[in-house]
C-alpha angles and dihedrals in degrees: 000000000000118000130215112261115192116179114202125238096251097053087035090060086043091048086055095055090056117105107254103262085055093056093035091055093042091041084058092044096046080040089052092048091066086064092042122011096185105043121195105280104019121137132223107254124227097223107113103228125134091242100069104239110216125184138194150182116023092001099050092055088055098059096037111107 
């Protein structure tokens, strides 16, 4: 099963201003999240949005306490 991916305006224009290895790595991993949107690993984030933010990787290690 796929699932729907929207990225927003604001991180779109953000995406846009990364070298290209940096998109190209985040545009695999966002890509990879419409096959599984809970990836082994990923953390709950604390951001309260309907949606249900999740993060992983880097950014979840540095909110981990």
């Amino acid at each position: 099963m796929n699932y729907s991916l929207f990225i927003l305006p604001r991180p779109q224009k953000e995406l846009a201003q990364l070298n290209a290895g940096a998109f190209a790595r985040l545009r695999d991993a966002i890509r990879e999240l419409t096959n599984d949107p809970r990836p082994p690993g990923c953390l709950k984030s604390d951001t309260p949005r309907k949606a249900g933010g999740l993060m992983s990787g880097a950014a979840s290690k540095a909110v981990t306490r």
